[in-house]
VEXTI-180906 format. One line per 8 residues: number of its first residue (from 1); their letters; for each residue z, x, y of C-alpha. Coordinates in nm, 3 decimals, always signed. Example, Ala and Ser with C-alpha at 12.3 -4.5 7.8 and 13.67 -1.06 7.14 Angstrom:
BEGIN
1 = AS = +0.780,+1.230,-0.450 | +0.714,+1.367,-0.106 .
This chain:
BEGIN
1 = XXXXXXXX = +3.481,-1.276,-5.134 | +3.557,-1.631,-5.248 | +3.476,-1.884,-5.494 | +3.515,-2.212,-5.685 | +3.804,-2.156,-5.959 | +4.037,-2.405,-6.199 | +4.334,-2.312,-6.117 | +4.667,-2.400,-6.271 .
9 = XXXXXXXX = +4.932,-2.489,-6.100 | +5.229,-2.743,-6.094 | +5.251,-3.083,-5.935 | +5.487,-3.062,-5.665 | +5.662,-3.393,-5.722 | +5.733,-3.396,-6.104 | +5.637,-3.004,-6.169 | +5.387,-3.095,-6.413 .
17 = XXXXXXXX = +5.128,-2.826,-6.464 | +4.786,-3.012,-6.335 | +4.437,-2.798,-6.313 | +4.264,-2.791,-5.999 | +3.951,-2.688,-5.886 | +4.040,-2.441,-5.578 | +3.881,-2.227,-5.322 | +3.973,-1.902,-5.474 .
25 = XXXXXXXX = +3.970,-1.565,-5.242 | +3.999,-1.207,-5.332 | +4.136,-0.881,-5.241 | +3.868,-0.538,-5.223 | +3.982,-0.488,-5.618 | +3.878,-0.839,-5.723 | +4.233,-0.935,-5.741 | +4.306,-1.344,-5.669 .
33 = XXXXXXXX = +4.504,-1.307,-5.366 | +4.486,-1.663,-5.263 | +4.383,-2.016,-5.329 | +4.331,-2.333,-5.096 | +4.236,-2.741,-5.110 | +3.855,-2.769,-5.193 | +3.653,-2.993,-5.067 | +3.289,-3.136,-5.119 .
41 = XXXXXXXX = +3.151,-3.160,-4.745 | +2.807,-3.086,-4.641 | +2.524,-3.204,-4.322 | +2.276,-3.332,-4.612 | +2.312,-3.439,-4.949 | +2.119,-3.136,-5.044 | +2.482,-2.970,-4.926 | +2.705,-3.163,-5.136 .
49 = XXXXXXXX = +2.506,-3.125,-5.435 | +2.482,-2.751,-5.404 | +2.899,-2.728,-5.336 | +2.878,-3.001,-5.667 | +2.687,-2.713,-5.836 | +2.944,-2.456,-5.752 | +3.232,-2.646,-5.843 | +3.067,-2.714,-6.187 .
57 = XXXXXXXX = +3.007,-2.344,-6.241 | +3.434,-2.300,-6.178 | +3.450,-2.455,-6.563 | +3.263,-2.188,-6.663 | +3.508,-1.887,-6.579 | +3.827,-1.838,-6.697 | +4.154,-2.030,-6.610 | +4.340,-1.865,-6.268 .
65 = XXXXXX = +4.747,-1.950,-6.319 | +4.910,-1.971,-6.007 | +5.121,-1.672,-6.089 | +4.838,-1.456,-6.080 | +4.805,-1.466,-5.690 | +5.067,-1.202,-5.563 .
C-alpha cells in the first residue's frame, strides 16, 4: 500500500528540515517503511489532475518525520 504524504525531512546540503510531499509505502501493519521522489506525470491531463488531487489530499493527514521509517 502507498500514498501521497508530507514528509519531513532535512535538506541534504545545509540540513535544514524542508517538508516534502513523498510517495509514502507501507509495511502489512500500516507502518511507513519507506518514502521516494513524487512526481506529477500522467497520458492526459485528466491524469495529472487526479495525481494533483492526491497530492492535495497528503495536507490533509498528519506530518510523516523521516525518523519514522525504520
Amino acid at each position: 500500500m502507498w500514498n501521497y504524504r508530507v514528509v519531513k525531512t532535512k535538506d541534504e546540503e545545509d540540513q535544514e528540515e524542508v517538508l516534502e510531499i513523498r510517495e509514502v509505502y507501507y509495511d502489512q501493519l500500516g507502518k511507513p517503511m519507506g518514502h521516494y521522489g513524487a512526481t506529477i506525470t500522467g497520458d492526459t491531463l485528466g491524469e495529472i489532475e487526479t495525481v494533483l488531487q492526491m497530492m492535495t489530499q497528503s495536507l490533509e493527514r498528519a506530518i510523516v518525520k523521516a525518523e519514522d521509517f525504520k
